[in-house]
DSSP file (Angstrom, degrees, kcal/mol; ACC not computed):
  #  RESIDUE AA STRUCTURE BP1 BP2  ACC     N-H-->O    O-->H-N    N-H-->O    O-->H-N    TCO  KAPPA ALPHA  PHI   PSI    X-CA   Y-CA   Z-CA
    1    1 A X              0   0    0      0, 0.0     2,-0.5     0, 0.0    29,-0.0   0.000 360.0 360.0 360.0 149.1    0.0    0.0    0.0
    2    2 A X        +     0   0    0      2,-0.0    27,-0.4   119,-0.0     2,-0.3  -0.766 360.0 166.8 -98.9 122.8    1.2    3.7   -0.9
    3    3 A X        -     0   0    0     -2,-0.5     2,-0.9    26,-0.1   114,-0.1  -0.885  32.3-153.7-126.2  97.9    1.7    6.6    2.2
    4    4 A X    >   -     0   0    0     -2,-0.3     3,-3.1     1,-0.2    -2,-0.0  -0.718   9.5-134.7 -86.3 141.3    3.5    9.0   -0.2
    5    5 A X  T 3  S+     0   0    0     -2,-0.9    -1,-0.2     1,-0.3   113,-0.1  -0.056 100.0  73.2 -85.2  23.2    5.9   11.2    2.3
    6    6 A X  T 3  S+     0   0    0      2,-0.1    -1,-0.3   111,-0.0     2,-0.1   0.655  88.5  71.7 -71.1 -47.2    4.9   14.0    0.5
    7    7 A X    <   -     0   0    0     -3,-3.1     2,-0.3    10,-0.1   110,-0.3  -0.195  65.8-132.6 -79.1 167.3    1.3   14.2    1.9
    8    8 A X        -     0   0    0      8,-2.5     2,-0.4   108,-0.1     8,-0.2  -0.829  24.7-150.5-101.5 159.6   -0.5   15.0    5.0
    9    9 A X  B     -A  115   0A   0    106,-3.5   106,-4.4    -2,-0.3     2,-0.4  -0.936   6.0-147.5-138.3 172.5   -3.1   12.9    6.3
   10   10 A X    >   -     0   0    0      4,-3.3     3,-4.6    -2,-0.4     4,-0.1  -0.908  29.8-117.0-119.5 131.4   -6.3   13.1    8.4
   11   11 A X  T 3  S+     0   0    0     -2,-0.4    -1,-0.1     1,-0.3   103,-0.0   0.876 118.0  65.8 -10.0 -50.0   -7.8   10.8   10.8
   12   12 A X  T 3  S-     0   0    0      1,-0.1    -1,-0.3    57,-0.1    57,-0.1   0.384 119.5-111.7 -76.1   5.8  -10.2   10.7    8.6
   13   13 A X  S <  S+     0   0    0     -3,-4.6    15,-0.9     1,-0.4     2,-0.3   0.952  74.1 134.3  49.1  58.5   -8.2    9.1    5.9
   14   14 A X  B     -B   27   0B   0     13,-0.2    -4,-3.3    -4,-0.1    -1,-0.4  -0.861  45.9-141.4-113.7 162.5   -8.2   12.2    3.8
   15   15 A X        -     0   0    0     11,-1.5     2,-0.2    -2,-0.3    56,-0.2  -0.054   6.7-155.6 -89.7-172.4   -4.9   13.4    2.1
   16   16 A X        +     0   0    0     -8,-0.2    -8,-2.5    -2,-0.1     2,-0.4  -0.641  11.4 179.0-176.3 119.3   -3.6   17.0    1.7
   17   17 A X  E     -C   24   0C   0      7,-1.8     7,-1.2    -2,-0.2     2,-0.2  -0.800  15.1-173.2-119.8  98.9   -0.9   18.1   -1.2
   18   18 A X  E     +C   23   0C   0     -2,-0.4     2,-0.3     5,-0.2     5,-0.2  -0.540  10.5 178.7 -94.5 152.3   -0.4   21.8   -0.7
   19   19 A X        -     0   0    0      3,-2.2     2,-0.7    -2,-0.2     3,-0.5  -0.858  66.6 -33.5-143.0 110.1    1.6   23.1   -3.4
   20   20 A X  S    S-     0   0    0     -2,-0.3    -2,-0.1     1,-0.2    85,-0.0  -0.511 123.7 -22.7  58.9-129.2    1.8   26.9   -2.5
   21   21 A X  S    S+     0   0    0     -2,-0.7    84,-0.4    -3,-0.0    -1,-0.2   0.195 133.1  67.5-105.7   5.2   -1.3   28.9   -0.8
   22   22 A X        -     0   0    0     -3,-0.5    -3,-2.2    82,-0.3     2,-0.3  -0.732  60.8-176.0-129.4 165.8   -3.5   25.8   -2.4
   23   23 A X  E     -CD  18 103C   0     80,-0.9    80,-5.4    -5,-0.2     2,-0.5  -0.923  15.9-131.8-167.1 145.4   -3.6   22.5   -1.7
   24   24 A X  E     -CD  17 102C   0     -7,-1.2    -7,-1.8    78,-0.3     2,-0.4  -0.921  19.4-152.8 -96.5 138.5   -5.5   19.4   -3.2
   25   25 A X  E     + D   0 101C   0     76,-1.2    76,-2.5    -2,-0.5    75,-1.2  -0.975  21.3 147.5-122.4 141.9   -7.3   17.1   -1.5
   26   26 A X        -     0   0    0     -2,-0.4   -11,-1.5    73,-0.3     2,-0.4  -0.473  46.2 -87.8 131.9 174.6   -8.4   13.1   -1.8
   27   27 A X  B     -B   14   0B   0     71,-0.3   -13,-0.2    67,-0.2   -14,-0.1  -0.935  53.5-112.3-123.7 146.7   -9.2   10.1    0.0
   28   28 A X     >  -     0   0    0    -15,-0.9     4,-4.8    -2,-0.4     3,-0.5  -0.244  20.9 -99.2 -79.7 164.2   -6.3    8.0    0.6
   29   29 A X  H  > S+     0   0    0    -27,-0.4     4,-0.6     1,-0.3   -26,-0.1   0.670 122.2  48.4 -27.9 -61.5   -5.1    4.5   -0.6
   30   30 A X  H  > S+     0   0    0      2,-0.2     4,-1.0     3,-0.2    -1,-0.3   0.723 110.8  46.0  12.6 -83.3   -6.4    3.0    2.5
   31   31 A X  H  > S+     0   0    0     -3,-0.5     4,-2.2     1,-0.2     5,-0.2   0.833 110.2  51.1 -73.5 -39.6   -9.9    4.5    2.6
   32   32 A X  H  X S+     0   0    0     -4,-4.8     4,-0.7     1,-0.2    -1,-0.2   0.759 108.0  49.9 -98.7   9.6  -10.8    3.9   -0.6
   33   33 A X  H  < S+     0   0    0     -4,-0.6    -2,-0.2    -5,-0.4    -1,-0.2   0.897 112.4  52.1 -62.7 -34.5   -9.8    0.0   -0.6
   34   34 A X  H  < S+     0   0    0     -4,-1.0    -2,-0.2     1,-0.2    -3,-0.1   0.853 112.2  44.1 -72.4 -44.2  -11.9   -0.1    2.6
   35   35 A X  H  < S-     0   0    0     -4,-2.2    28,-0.7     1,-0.2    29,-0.3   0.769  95.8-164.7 -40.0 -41.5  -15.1    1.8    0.3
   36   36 A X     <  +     0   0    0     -4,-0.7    -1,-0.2    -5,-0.2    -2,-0.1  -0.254  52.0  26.9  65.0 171.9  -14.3   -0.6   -2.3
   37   37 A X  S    S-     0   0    0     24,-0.2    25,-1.6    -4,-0.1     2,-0.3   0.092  71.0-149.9 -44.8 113.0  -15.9    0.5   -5.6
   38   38 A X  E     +F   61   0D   0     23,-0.2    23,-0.3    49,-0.2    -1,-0.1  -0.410  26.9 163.9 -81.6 134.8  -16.5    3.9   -5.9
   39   39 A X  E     +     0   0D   0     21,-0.7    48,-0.5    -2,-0.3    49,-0.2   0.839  65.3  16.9-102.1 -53.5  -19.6    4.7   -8.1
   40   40 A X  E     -     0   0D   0     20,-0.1    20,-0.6    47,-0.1    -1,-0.3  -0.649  50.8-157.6-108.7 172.0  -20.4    8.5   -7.3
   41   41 A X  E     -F   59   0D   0     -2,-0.2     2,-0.6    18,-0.2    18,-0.2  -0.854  18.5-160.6-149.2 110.4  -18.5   11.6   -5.5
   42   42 A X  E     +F   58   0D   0     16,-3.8    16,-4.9    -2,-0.2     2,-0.4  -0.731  21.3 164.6 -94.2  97.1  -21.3   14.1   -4.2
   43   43 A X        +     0   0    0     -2,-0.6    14,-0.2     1,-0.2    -2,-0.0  -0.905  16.4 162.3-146.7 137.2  -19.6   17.6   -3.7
   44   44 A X        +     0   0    0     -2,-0.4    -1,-0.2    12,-0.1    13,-0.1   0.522  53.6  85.6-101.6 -22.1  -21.4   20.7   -3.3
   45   45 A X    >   +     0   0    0     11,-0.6     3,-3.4     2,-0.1    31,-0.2   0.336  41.5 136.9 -95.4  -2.0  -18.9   23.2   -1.7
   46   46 A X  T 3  S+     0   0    0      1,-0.2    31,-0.2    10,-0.2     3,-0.1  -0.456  82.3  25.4 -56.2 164.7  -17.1   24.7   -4.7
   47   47 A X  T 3  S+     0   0    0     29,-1.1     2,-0.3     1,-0.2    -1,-0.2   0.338 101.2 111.1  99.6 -53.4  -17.1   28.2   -3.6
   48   48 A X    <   -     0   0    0     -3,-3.4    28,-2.5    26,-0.1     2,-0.8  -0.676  69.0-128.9 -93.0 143.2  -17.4   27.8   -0.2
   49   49 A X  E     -H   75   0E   0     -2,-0.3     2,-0.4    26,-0.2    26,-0.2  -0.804  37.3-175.1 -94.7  97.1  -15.0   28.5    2.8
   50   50 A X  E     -H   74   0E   0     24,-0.9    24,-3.0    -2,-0.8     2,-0.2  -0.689  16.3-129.4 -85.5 155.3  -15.5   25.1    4.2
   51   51 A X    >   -     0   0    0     -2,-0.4     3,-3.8    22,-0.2    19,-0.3  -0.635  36.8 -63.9 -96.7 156.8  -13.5   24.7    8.0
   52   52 A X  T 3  S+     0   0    0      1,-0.2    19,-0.2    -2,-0.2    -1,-0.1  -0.104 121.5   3.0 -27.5 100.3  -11.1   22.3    9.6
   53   53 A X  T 3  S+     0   0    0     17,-2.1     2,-0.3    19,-0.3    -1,-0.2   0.769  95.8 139.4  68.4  24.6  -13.0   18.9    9.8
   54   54 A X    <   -     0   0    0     -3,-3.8    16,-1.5    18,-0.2    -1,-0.2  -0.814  62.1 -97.9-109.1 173.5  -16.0   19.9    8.2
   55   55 A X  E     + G   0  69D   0     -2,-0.3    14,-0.2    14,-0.2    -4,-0.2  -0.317  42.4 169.9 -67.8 139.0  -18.0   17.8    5.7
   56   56 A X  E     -     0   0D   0     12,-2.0   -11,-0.6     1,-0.3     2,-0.3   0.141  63.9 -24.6-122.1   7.0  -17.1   18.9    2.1
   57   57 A X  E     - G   0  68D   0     11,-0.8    11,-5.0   -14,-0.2     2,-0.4  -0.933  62.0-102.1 155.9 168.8  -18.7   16.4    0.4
   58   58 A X  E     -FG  42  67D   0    -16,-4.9   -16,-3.8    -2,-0.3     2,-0.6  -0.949  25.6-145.3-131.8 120.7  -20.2   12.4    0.4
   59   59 A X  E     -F   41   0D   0      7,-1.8     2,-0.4    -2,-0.4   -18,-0.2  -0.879  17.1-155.6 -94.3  97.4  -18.0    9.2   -1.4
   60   60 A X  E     +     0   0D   0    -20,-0.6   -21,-0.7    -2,-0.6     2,-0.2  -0.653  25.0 159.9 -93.0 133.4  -20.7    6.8   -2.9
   61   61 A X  E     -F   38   0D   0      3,-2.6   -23,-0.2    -2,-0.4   -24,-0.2  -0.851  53.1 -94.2-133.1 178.0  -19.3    3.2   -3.2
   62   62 A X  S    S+     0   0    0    -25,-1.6   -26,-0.1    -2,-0.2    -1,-0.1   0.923 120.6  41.1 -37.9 -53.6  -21.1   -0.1   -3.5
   63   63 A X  S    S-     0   0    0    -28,-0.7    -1,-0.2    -3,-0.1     2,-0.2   0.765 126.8 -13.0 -79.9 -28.6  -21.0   -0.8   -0.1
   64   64 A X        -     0   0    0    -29,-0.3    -3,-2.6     2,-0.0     2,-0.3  -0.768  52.8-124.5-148.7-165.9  -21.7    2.6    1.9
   65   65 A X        -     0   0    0     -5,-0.2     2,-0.2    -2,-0.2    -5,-0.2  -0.504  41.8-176.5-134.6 173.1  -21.9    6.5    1.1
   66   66 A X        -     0   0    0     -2,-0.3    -7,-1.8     0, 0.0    -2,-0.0  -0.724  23.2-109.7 177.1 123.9  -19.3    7.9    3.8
   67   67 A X  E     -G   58   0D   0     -2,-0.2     2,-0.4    -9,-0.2    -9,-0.2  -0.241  18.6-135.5 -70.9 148.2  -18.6   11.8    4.3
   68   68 A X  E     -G   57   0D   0    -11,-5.0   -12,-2.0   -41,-0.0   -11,-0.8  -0.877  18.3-143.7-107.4 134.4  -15.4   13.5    3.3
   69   69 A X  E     -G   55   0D   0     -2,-0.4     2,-0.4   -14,-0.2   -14,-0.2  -0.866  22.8-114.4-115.8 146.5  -13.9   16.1    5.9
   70   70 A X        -     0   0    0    -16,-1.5   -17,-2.1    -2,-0.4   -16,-0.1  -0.453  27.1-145.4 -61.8 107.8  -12.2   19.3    4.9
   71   71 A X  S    S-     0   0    0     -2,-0.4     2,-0.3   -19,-0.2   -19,-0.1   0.511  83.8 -13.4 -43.5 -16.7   -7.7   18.7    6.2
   72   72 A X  S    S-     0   0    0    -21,-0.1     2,-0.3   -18,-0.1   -19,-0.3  -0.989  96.3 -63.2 176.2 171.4   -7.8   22.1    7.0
   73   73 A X        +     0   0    0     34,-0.4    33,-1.1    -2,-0.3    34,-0.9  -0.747  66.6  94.5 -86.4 147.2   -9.7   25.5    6.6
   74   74 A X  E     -HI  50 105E   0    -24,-3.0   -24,-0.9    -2,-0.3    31,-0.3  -0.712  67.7 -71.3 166.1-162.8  -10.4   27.1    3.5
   75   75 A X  E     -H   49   0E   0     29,-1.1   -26,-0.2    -2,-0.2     2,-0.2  -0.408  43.6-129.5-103.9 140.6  -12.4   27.9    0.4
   76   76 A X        -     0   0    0    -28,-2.5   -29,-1.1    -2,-0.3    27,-0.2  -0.504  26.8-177.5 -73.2 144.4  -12.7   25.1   -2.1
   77   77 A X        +     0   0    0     25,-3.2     2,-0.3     1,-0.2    26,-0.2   0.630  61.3  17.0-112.7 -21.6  -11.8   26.5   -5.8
   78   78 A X  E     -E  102   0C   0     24,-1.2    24,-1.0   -32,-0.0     2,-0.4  -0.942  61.6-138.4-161.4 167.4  -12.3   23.7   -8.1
   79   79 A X  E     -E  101   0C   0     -2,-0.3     2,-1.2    22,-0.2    22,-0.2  -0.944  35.6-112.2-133.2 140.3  -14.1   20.1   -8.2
   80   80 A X    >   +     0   0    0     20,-1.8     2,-8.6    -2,-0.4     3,-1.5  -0.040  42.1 175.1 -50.2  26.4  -12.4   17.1   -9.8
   81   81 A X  T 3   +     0   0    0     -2,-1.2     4,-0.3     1,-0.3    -1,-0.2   0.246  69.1  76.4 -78.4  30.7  -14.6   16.8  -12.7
   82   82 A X  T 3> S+     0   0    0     -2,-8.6     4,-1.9    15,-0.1    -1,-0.3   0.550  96.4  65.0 -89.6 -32.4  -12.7   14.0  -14.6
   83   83 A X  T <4 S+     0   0    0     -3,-1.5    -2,-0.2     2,-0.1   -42,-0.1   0.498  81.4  70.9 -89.9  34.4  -14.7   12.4  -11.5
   84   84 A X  T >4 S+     0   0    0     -4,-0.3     3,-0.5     2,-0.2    -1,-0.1   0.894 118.3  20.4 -71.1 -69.4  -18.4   13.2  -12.8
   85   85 A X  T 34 S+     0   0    0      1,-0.3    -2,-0.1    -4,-0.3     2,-0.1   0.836 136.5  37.6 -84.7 -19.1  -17.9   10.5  -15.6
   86   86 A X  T ><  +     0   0    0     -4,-1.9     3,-1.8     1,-0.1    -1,-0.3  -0.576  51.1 156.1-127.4  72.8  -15.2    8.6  -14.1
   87   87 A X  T <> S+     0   0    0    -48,-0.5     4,-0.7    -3,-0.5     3,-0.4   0.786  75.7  81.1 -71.0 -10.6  -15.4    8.1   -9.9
   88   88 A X  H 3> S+     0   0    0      1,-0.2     4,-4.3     2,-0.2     5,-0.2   0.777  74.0  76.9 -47.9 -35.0  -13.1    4.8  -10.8
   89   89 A X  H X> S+     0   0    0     -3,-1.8     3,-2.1    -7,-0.2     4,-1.7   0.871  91.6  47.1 -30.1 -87.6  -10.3    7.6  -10.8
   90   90 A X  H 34 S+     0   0    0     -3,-0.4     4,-0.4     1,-0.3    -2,-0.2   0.701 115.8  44.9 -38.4 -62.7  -10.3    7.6   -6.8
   91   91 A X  H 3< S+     0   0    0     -4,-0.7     3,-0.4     1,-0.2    -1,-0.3   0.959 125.8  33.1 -52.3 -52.6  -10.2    3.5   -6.8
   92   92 A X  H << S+     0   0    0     -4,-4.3     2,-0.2    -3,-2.1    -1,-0.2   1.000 136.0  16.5 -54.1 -55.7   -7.2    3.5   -9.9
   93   93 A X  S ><>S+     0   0    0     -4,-1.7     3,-1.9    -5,-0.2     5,-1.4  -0.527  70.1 162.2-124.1  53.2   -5.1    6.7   -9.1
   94   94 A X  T 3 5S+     0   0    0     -4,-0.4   -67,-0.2    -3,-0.4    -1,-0.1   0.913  80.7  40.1 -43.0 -54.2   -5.9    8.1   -5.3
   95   95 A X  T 3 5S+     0   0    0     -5,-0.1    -1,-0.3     3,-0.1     2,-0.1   0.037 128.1  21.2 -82.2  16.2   -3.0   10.1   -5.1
   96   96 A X  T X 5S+     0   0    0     -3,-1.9     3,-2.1    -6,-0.1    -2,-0.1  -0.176 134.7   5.2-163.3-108.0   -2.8   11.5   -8.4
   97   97 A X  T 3 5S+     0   0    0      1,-0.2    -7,-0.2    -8,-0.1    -3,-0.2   0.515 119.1  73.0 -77.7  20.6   -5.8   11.8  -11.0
   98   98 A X  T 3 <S+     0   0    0     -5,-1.4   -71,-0.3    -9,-0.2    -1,-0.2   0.229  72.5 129.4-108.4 -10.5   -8.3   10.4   -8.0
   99   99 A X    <   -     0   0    0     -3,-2.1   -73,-0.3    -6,-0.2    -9,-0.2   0.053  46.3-158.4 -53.6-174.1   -7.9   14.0   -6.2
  100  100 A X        -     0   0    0    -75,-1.2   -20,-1.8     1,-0.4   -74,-0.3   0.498  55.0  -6.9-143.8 -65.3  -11.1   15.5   -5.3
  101  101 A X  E     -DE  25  79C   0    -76,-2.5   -76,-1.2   -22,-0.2    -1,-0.4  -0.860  51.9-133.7-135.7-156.4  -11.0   19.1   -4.9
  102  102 A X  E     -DE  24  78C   0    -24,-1.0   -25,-3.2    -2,-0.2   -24,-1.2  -0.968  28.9-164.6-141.7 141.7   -8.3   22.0   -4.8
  103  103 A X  E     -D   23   0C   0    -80,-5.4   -80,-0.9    -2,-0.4     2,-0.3  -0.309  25.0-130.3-103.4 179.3   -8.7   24.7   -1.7
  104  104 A X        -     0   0    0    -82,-0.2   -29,-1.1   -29,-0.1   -82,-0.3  -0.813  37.7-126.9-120.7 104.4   -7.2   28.0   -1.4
  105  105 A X  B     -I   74   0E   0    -84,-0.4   -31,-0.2    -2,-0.3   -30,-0.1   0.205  30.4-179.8 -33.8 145.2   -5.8   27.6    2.3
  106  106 A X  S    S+     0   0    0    -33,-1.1     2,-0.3   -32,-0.1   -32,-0.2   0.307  80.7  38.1-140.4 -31.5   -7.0   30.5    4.5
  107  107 A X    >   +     0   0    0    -34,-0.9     3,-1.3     1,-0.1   -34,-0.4  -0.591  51.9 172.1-118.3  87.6   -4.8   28.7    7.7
  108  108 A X  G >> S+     0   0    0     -2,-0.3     3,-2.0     1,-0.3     4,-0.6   0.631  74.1  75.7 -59.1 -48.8   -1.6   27.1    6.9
  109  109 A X  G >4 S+     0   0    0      1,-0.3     3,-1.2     2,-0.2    -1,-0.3   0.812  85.6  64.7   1.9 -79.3   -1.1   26.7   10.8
  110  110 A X  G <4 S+     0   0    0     -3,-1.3     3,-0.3     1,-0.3    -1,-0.3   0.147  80.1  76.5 -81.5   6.8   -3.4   24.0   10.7
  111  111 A X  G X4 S+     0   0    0     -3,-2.0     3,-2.3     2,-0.2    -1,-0.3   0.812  87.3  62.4 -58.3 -38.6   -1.3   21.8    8.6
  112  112 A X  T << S+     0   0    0     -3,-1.2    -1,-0.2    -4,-0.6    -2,-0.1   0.823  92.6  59.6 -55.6 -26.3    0.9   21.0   11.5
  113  113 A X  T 3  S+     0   0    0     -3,-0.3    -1,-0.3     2,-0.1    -2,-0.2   0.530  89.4 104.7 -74.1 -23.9   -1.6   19.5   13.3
  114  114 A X  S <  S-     0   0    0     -3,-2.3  -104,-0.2     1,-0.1     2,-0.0  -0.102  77.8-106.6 -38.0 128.1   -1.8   17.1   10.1
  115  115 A X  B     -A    9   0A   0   -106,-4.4  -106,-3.5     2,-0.0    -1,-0.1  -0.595  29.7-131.9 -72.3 153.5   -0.2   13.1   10.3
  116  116 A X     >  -     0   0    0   -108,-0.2     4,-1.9     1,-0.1  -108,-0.1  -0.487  27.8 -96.0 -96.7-172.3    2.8   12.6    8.6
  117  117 A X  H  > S+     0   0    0   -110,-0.3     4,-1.5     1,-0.2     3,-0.2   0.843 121.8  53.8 -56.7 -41.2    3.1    9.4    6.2
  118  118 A X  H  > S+     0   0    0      1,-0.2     4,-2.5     2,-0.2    -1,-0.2   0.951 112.8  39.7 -78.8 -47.3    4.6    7.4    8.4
  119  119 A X  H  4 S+     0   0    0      2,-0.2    -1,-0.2     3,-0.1    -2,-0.2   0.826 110.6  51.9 -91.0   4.9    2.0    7.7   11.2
  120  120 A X  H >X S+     0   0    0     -4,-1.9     3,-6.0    -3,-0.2     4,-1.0   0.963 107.5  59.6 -72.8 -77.1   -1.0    7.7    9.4
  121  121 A X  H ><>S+     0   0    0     -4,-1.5     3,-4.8     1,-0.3     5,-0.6   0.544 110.1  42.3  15.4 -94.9    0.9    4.4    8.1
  122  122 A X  T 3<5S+     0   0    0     -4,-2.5    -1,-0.3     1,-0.3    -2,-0.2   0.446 111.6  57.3 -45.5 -15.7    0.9    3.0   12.0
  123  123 A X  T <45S+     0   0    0     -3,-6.0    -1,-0.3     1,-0.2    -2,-0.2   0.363 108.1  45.2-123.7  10.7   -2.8    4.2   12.6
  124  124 A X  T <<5S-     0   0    0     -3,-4.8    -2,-0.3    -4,-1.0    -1,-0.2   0.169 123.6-105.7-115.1  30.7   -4.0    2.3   10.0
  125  125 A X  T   5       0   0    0     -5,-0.3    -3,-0.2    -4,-0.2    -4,-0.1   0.795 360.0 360.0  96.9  14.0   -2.1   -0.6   10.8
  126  126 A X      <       0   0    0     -5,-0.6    -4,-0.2    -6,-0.2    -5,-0.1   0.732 360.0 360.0-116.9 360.0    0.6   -0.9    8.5
């Protein structure tokens, strides 16, 4: 399984690649083996200043629907929309064309607070 030592992670088995004053965000390697096939990705917030570890959106797979929480604060800028036609992305490519949205960071801070690879690694058990 991939924890690339690039990212941040969340409890929640979300990711974080900030590249500047932005950052993209996804569901990690991890979460979405545990989802299994993903069919839909339901996300309303483009626009929006969503906060630290709130809901930004809902990851429909066969087996469940399960909420996605926000790594950090700030206003979402863009929606994957290669997943509209394809949510299979997330399942293929997590870390790469599987992303989900891209934020504009309004706290930077709150990255620190963030797991690195290696202990999100250890708190899910690998």
């Amino acid at each position: 399984m991939n924890f690339p030592a690039e990212l941040k992670y969340t409890t929640d088995h979300e990711w974080i690649r900030v590249e500047g004053d932005v950052a993209y965000v996804g569901i990690t390697e991890f979460a979405q083996r545990e989802l299994g096939d993903i069919v839909y990705i339901d996300i309303q917030t483009v626009g929006q200043e969503v906060s630290q570890n709130e809901i930004f959106g809902t990851v429909e797979a066969v087996k469940t629907v399960s909420d996605l929480f926000m790594p950090v604060s700030g206003t979402v800028l863009e929606l994957n929309e290669q997943l509209d036609a394809n949510p299979e992305l997330v399942n293929q490519d997590p870390y790469g064309d599987g992303w989900m949205v891209k934020v504009q960071l309004s706290d930077s801070t709150q990255l620190d607070a963030l797991l690195s690879a290696d202990t999100y690694k250890d708190q899910v058990g690998f």
